[in-house]
Structure formats: C-alpha cells, structure tokens
C-alpha positions in Angstrom: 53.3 83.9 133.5 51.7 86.9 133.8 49.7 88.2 131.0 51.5 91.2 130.0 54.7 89.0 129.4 52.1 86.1 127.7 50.9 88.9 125.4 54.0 90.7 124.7 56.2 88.5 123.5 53.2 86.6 121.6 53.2 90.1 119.7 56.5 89.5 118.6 56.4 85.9 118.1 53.5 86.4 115.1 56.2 89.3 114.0 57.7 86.1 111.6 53.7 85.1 110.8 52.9 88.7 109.5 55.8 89.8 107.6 56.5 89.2 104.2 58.6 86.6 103.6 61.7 87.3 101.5 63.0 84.5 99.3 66.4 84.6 101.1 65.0 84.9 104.7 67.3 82.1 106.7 65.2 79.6 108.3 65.0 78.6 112.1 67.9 75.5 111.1 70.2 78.0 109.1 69.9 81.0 111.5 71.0 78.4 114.4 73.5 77.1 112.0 74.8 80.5 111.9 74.7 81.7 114.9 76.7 78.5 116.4 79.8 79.3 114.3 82.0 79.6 116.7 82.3 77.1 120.4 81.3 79.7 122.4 79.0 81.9 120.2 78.6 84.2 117.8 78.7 87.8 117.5 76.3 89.9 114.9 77.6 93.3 114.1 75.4 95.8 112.2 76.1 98.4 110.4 79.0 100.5 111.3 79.7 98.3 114.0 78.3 100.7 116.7 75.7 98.1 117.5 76.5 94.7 118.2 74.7 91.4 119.5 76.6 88.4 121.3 74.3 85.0 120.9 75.6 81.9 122.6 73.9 78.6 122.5 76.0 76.9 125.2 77.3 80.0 127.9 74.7 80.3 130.9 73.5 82.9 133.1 72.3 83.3 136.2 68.8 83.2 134.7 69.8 80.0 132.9 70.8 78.2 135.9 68.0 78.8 137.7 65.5 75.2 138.4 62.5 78.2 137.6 64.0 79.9 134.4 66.4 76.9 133.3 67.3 76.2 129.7 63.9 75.7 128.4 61.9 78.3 130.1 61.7 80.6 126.4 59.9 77.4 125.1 57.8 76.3 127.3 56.7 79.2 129.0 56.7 82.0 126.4 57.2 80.6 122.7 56.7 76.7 121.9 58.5 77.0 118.3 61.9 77.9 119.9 64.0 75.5 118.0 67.3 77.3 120.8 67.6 78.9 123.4 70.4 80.8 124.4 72.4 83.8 126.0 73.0 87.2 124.8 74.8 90.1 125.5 74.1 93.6 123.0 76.1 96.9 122.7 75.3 100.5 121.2 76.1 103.2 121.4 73.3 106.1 122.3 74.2 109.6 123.6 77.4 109.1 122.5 78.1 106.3 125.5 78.0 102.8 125.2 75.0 101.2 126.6 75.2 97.3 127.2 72.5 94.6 127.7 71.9 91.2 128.4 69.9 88.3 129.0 68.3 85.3 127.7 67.3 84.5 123.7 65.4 82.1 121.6 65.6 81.5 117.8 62.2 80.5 116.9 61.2 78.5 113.6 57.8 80.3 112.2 55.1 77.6 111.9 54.1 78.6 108.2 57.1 80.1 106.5 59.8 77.9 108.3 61.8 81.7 108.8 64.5 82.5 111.6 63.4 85.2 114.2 65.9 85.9 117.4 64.2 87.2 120.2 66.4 89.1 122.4 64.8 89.5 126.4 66.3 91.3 128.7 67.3 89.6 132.2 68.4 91.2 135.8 70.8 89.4 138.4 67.3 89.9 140.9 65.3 87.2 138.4 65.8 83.9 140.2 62.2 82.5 140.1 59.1 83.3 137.9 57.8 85.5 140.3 60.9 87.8 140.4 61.1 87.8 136.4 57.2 88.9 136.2 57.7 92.1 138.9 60.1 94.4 136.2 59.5 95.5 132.9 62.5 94.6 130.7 63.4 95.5 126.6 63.3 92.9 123.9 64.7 93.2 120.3 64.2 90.7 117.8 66.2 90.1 114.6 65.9 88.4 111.3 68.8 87.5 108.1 68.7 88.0 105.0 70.5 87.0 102.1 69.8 89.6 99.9 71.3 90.5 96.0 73.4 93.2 98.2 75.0 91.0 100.5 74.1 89.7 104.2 71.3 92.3 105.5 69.4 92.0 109.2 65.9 93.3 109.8 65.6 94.3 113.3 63.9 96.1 115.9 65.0 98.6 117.9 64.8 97.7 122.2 61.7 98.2 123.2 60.1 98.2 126.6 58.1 94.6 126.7 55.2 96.1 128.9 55.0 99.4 126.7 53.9 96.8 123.4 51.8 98.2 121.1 51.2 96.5 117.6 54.1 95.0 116.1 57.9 96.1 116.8 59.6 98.5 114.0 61.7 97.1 111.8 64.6 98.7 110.4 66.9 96.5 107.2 70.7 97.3 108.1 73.9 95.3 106.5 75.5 93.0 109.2 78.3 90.7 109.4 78.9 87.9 112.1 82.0 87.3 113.6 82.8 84.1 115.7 83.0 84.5 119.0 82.3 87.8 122.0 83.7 90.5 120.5 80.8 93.0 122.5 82.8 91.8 125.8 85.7 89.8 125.2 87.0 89.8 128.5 83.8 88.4 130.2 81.0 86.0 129.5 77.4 87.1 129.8 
C-alpha cells in the first residue's frame, strides 16, 4: 500500500500502545465479544444518541467481496493484530443534518496491554482493487470501552481525514450503550 495509508493508520494502531491503560479497558476478545451480540451486528450509540456506529462481523460490502480487499485485507495489509474484521456503517448529526458513513473495520488486540481498539476506515463503491483504494483520501475513527465506576463509557476519536494525520487522533470519553442489531439504517445493510 502506499505509504501515506502504511503510516496513517500505523499512527492509529500505536493509539492502544501509547494510551494509558485503564483497569476496565475491554480487551481485543471482550470488545469482539461485545460487538457480536446480535447475528447480524451490533450497534454503539453514544451519548445522546445523535451519533451512532453499526459494526458487523459477518455482513459484507462491496469492498469485502472484492479478491484485492477481501475479508482479511485490514490484517494483512494495514494492521497484523486484527483479531476481526468487519463492516460498518456510522451516523451524526453535524449542521443540524444527518451525515452517514461507511466502510470496512477491524478490532485489533494491542500487543502489550491486550486492550480493544475499533478502527473505523472509510470505503467508496469506486474501491475495487488496491490501486482504486490508494487514489482517495478517506476518514477513520477509532474507538475504545470502558467499564468505568459510572457505567459503560467509549473513548473515541472524532473522523478524521487519513492523509491529513498528524500525531495521534483526539480522543474524547462519552457514555455509550450497544444495542443489538442496525439501528443507524434498519432498512438496509451496509
């Protein structure tokens, strides 16, 4: 892959290596555990529900059923401690209108801590091969759970542009809830 992609998402795979661990930081296991709740996926909901993430292990995408960018590309192209990979599909609400994306996503085990990170990479209809993934810039999130003493709490980053990576991603700590199955778009699959 091209090394803007190589160095960008390695940026926010050592995001699980550099930040403090938390006692009640799920690992790689439990966050997959979690996330494949429900047959077809799980939904993460943060707080105030205007901001919502669809994860599911076992729905494909275009991307996904590509021989190129099949179910393992995540791991052995961009991270090799991916212990999923997966489909996504987030909502939020900016400007006052709903903004949706989607694409592929990994839940990687760190090497040292043993700690959950979901990384969230945005995918286009256009991104058939390698080549056509490495010509667009695309956003990433990533996300991490927490058990804390106030309940269930998610530290995430806001979507950032993957080419535009400088440092590590901001995180902000918001209360979340998961809810089994696509509530971000019922009607479809990703």
């Amino acid at each position: 892959m091209r090394r803007p992609y190589r160095n960008a998402l390695a940026v926010a795979a050592l995001l699980c290596q550099v930040m403090p661990a938390a006692a009640g930081v799920l690992s790689g296991r439990e966050f997959q555990n979690l996330l494949a709740g429900g047959p077809e996926g799980t939904t993460i909901v943060f707080q105030g529900g205007t901001d919502k993430v669809f994860y599911s292990p076992t729905l494909k995408n275009k991307l996904r059923l590509s021989p190129e960018l099949g179910s393992e590309f995540l791991k052995q192209k961009v991270l090799q401690n991916i212990i999923t990979e997966g489909v996504f599909v987030g909502a939020t609400i900016a400007d006052g209108k709903w903004r949706t994306i989607s694409g592929i996503a990994g839940i990687a085990a760190d090497t040292d801590s043993g700690h959950g990170v979901l990384t969230l990479l945005q995918t286009f209809p256009e991104d058939t091969s390698i080549k056509a993934f490495q010509k667009r810039d695309r956003l990433y999130a990533v996300v991490i759970v927490e058990d804390a003493p106030s309940g269930i709490v998610c530290r995430r980053s806001q979507w950032e542009k993957l080419f535009a990576l400088k440092g590590e991603p901001k995180m902000a700590t918001v209360p979340c809830e998961f809810t089994v199955g696509n509530t971000v778009t019922p009607a479809a699959s990703p």
